[in-house]
Backbone as a printed PyTorch tensor [residue, N CA C, xyz], in Angstrom:
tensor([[[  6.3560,   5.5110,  38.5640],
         [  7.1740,   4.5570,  37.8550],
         [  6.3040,   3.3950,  37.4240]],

        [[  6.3600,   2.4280,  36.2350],
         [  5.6970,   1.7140,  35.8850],
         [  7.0530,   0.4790,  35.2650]],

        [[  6.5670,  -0.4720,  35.3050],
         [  7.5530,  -1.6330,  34.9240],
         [  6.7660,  -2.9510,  34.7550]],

        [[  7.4980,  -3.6910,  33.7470],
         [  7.0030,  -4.9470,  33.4620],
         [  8.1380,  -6.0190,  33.9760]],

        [[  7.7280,  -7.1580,  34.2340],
         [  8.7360,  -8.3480,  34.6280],
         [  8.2240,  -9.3940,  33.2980]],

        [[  8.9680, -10.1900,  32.9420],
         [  9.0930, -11.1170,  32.1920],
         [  9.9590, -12.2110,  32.7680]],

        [[ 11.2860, -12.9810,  31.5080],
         [ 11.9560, -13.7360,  31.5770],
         [ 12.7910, -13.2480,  30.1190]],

        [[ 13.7890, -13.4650,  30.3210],
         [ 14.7680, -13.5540,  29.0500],
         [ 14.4010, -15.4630,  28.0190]],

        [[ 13.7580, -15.3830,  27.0430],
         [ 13.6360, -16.5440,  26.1570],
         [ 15.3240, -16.6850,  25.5480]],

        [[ 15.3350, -15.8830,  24.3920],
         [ 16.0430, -16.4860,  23.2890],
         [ 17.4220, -14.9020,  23.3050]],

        [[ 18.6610, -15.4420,  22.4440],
         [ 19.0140, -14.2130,  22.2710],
         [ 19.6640, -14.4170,  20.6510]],

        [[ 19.4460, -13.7580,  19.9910],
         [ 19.2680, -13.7960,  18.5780],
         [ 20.6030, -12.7940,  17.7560]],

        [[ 21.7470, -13.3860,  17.3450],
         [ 22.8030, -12.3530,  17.2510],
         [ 22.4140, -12.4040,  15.3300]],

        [[ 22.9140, -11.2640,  14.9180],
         [ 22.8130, -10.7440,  13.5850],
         [ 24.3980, -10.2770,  13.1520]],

        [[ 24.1480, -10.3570,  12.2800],
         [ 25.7700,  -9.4680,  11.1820],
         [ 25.1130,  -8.9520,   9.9820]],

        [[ 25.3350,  -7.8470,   9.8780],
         [ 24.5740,  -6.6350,   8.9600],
         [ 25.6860,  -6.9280,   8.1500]],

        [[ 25.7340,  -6.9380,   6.6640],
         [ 26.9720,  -6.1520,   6.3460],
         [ 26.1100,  -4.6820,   5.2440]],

        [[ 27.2460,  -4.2340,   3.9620],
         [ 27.7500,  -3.4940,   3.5690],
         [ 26.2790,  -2.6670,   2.9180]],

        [[ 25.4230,  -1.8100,   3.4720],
         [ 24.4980,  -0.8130,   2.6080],
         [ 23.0500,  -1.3340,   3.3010]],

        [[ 22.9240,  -2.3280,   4.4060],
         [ 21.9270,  -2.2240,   5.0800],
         [ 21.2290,  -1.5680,   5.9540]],

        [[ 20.2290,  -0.8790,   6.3650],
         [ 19.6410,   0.0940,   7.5790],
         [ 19.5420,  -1.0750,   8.3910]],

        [[ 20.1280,  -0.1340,   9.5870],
         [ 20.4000,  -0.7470,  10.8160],
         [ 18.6490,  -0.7770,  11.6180]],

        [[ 18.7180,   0.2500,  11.9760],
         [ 16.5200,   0.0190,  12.1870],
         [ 15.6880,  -1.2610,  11.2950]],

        [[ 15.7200,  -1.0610,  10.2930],
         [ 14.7540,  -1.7050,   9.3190],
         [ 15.5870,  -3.4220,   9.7330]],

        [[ 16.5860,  -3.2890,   9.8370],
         [ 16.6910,  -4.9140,  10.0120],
         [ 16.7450,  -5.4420,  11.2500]],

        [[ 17.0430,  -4.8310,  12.1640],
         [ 16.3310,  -4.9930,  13.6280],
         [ 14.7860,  -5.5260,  13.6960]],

        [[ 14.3130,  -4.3960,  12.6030],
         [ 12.8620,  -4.6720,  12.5670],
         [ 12.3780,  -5.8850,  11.9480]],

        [[ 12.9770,  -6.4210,  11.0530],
         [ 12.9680,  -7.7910,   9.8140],
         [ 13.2830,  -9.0670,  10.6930]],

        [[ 14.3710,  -8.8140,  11.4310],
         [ 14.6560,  -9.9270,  12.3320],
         [ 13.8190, -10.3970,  13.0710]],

        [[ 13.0320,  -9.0490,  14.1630],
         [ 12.1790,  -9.4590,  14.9900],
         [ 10.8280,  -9.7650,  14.4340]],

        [[ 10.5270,  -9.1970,  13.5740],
         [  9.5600,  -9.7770,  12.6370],
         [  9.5110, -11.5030,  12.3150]],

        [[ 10.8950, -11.6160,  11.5550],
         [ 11.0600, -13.0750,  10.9670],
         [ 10.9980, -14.1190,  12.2700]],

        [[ 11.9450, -13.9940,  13.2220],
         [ 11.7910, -14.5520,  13.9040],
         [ 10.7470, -14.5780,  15.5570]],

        [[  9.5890, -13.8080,  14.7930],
         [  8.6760, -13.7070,  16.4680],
         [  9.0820, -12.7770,  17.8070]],

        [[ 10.1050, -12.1710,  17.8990],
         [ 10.2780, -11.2090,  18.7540],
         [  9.0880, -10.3510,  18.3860]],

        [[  8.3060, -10.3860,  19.8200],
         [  6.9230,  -9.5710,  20.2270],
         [  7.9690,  -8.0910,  21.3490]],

        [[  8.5090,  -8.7650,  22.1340],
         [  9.0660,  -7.5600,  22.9360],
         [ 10.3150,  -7.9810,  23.4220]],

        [[ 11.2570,  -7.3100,  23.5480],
         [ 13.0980,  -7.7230,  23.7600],
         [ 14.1750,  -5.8550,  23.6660]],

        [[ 14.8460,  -6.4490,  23.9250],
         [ 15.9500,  -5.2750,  23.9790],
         [ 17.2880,  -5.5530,  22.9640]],

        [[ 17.5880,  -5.2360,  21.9740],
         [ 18.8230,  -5.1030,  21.1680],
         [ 19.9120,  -3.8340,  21.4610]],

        [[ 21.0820,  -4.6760,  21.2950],
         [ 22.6470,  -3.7900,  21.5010],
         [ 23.4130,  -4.1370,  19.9200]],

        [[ 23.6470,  -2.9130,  19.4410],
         [ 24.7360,  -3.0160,  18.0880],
         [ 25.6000,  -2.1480,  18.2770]],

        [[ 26.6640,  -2.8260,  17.1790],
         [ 28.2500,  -2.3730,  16.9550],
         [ 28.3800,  -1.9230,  15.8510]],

        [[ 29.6380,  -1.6280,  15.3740],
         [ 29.8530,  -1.4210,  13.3220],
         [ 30.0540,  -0.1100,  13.1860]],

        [[ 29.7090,  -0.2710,  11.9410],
         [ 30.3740,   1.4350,  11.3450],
         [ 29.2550,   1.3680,  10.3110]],

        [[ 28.6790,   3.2310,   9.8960],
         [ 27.9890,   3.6250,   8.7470],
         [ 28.6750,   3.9510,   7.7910]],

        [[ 28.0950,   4.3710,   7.1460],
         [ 28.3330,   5.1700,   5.9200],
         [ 27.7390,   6.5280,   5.8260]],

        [[ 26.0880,   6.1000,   6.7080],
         [ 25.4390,   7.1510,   7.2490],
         [ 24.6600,   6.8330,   8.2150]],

        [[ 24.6410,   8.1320,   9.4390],
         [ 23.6500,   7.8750,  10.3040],
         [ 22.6090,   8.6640,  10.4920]],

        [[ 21.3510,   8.4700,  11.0000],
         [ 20.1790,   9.5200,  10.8690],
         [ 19.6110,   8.9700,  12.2660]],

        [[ 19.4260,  10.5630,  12.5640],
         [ 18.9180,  10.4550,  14.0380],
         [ 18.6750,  11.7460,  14.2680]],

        [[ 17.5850,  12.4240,  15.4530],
         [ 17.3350,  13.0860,  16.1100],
         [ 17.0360,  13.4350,  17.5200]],

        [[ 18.1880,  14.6020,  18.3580],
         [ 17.8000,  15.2680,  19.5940],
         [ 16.1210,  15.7200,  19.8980]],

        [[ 15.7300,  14.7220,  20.5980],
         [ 14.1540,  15.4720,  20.9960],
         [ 13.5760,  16.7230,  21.7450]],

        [[ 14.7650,  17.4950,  21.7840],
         [ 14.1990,  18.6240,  22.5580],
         [ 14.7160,  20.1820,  22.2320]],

        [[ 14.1260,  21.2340,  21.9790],
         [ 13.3540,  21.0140,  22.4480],
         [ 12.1510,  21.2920,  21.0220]],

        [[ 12.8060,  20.8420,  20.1410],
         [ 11.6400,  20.2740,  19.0800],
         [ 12.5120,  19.3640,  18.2830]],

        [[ 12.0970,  18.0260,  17.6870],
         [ 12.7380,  16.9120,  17.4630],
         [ 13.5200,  17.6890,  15.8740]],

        [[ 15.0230,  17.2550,  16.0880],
         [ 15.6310,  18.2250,  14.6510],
         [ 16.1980,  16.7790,  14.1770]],

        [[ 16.1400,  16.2080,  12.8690],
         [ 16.6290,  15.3100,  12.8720],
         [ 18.0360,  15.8320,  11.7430]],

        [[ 19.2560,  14.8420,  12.1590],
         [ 20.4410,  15.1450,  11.5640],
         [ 20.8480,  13.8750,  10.7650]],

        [[ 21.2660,  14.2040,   9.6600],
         [ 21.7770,  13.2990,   9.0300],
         [ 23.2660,  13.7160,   8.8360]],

        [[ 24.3220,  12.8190,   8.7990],
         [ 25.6700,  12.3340,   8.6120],
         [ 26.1790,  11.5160,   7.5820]],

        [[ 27.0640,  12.1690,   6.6570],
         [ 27.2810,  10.9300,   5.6670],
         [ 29.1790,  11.0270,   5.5380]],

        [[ 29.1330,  10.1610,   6.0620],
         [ 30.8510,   9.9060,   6.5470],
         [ 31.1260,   8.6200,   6.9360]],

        [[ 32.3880,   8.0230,   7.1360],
         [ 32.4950,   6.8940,   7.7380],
         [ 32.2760,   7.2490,   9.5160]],

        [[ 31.5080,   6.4480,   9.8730],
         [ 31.1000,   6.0630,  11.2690],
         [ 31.2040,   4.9450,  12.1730]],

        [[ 32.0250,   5.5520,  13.6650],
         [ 31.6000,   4.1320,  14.0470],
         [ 30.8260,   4.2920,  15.5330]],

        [[ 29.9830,   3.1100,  15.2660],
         [ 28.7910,   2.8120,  16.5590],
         [ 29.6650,   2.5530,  18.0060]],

        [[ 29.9800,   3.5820,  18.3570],
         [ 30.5670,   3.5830,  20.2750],
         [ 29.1740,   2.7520,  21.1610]],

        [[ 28.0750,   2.8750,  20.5670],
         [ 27.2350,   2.3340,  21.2300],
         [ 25.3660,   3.0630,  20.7850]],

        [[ 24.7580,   1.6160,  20.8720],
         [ 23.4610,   1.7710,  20.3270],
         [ 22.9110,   0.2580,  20.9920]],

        [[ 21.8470,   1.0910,  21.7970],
         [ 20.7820,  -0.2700,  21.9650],
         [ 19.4110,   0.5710,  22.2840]],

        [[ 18.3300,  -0.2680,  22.8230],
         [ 17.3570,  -0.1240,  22.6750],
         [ 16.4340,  -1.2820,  23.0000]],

        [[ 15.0740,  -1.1460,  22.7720],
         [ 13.6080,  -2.1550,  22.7430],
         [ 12.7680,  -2.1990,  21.1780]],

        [[ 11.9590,  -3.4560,  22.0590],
         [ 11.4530,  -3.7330,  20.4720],
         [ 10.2620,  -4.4890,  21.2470]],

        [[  8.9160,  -3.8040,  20.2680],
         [  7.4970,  -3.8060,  21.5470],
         [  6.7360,  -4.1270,  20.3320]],

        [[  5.7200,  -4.1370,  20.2200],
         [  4.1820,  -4.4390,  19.4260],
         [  3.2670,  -3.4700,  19.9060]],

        [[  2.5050,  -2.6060,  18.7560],
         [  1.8800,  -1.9360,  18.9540],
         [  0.3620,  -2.3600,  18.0950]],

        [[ -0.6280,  -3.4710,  18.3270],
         [ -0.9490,  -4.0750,  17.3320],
         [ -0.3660,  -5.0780,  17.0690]],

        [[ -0.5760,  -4.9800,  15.3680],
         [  0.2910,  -5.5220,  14.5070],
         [  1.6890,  -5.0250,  14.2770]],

        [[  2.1650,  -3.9420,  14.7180],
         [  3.2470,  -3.3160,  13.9250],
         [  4.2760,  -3.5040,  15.1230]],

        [[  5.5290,  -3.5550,  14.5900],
         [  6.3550,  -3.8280,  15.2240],
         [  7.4090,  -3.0160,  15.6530]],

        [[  7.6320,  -2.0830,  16.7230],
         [  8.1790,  -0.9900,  17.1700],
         [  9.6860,  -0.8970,  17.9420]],

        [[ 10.6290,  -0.4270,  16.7210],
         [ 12.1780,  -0.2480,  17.4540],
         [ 12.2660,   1.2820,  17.6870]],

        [[ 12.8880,   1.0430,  18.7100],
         [ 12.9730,   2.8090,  20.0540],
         [ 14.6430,   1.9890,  19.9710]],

        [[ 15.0780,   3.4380,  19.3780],
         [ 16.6880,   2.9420,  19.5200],
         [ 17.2550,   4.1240,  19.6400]],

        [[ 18.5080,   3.9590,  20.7130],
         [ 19.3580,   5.5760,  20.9600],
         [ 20.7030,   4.8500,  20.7570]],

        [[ 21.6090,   6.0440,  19.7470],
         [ 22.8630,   5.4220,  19.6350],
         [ 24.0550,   6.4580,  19.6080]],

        [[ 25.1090,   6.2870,  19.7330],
         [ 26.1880,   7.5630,  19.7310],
         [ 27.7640,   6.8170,  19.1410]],

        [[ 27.9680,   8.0890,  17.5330],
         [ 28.7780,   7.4450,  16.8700],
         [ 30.0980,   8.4740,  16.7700]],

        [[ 31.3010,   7.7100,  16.7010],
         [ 32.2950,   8.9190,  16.5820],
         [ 32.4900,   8.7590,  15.0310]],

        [[ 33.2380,   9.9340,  14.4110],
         [ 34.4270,  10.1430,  13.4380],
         [ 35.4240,   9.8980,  13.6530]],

        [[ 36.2400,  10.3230,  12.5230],
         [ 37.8100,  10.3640,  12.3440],
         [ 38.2550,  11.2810,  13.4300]],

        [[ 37.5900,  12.1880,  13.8720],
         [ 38.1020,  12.5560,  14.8590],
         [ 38.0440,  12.5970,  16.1210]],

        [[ 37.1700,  11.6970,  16.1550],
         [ 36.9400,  11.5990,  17.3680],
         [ 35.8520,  11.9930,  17.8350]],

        [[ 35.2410,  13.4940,  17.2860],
         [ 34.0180,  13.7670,  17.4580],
         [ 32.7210,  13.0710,  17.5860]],

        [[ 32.0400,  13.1010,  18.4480],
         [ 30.9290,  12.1060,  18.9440],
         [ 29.7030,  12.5520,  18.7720]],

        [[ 28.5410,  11.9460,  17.9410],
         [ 26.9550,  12.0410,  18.1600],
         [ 26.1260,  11.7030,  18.4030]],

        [[ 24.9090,  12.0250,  19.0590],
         [ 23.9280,  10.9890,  19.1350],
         [ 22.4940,  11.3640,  19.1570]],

        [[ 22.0850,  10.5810,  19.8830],
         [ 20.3460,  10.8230,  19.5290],
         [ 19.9060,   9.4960,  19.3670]],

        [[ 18.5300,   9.9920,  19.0890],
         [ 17.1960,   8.4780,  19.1130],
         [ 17.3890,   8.1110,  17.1360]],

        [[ 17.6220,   7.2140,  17.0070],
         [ 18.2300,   6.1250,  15.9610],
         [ 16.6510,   6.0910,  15.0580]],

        [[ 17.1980,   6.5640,  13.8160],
         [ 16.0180,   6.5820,  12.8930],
         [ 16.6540,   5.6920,  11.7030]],

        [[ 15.4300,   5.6980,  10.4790],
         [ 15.8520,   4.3970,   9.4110],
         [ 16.7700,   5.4270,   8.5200]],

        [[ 17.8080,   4.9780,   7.4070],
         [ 18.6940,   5.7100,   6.8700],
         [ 19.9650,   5.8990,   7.7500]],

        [[ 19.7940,   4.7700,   8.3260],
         [ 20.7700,   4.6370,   9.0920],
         [ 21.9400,   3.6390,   8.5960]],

        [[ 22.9160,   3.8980,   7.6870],
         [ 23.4980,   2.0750,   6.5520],
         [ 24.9350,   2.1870,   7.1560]],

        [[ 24.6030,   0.7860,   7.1130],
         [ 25.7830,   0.0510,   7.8600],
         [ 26.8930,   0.4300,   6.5480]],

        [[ 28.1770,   0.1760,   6.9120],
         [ 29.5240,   0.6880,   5.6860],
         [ 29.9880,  -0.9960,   5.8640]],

        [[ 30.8180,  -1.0050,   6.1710],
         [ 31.5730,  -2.1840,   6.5470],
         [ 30.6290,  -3.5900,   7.1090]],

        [[ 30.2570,  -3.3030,   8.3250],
         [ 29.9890,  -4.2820,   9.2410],
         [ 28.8950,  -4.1050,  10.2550]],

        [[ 27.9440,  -4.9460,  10.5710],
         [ 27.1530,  -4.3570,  11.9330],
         [ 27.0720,  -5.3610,  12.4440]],

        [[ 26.9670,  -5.2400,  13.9890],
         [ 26.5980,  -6.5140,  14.5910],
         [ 25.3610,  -6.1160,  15.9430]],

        [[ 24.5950,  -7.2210,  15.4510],
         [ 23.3010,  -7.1150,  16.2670],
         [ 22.8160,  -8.1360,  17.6820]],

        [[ 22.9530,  -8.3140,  19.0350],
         [ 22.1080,  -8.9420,  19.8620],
         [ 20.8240,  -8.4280,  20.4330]],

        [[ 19.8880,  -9.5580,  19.7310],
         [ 18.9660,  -9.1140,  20.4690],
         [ 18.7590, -10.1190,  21.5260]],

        [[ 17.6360,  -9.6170,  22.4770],
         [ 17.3780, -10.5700,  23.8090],
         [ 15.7720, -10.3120,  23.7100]],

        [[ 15.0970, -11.4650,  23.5940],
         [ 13.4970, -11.6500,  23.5890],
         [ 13.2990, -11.5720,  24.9630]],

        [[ 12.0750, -11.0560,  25.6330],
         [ 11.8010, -10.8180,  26.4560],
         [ 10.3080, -11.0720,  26.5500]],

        [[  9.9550, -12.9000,  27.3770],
         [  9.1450, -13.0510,  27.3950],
         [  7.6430, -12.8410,  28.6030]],

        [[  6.4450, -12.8880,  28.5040],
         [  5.7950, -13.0250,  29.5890],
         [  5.4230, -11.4090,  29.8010]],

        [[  5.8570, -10.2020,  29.0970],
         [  5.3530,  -9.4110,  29.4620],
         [  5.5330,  -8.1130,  28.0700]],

        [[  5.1360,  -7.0800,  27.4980],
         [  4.9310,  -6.2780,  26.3670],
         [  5.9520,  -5.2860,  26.6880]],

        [[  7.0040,  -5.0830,  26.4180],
         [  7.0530,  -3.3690,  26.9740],
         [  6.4480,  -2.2660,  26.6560]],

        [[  5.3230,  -2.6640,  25.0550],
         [  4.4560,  -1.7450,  25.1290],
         [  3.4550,  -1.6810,  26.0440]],

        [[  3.4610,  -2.0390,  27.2620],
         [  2.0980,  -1.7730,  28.2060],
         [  2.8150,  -0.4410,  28.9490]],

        [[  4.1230,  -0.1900,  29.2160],
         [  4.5710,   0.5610,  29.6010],
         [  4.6030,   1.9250,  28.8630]],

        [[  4.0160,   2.1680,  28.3470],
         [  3.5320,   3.4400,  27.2780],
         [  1.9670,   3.6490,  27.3710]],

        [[  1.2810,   2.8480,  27.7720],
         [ -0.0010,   3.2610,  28.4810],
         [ -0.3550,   3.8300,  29.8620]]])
């Protein structure tokens, strides 16, 4: 087992609305505002979601329907310069039917999204991948 300790800094809430990727602006945020490493939780509904089961070879699925986010969170690390969201999320339909998987870009908000993130200072969570 490997783990980092920090401190919780800042927590940074967002509202996506209508035709934005949910990844890419996770990523813009923490960008704009200096998030080096933190954990984000979102809500809302797509239009479409894109994601893939990793096993046991990564298949990625795309969905184009109204969606809504039962739940999606994740981290946000530095690799370098570049700035790295690891996100798993699981969305139902109209019927109820439920999906999920690790959260890729082409992912657009329909209606509404809502974003907290939590900065997480004093330590990388990319060291935990070495």
């Amino acid at each position: 087992m490997k783990y980092v300790e920090g401190r919780t800094a800042r927590m940074i809430c967002v509202r996506l609305t209508k035709g934005e990727d949910l990844l890419t602006s996770i990523r813009n945020v923490a960008e704009k505002t200096g998030v080096t490493s933190g954990a984000f939780f979102a809500i809302g509904t797509f239009t479409k979601a894109t994601f893939y089961f990793y096993h046991p070879k990564p298949k990625t699925i795309t969905i184009e329907k109204p969606l809504e986010i039962v739940s999606c969170s994740g981290s946000i690390s530095k690799a370098g310069e570049k700035t790295i969201v690891h996100g798993h999320l699981d969305v139902t339909d109209e019927e109820y039917k439920s999906y999920g998987g690790h959260l890729l870009e082409g992912s657009i908000i329909d209606r509404m999204g809502f974003v907290a993130i939590f900065e997480l200072i004093g330590a990388n969570l990319a060291d935990l991948e070495k």
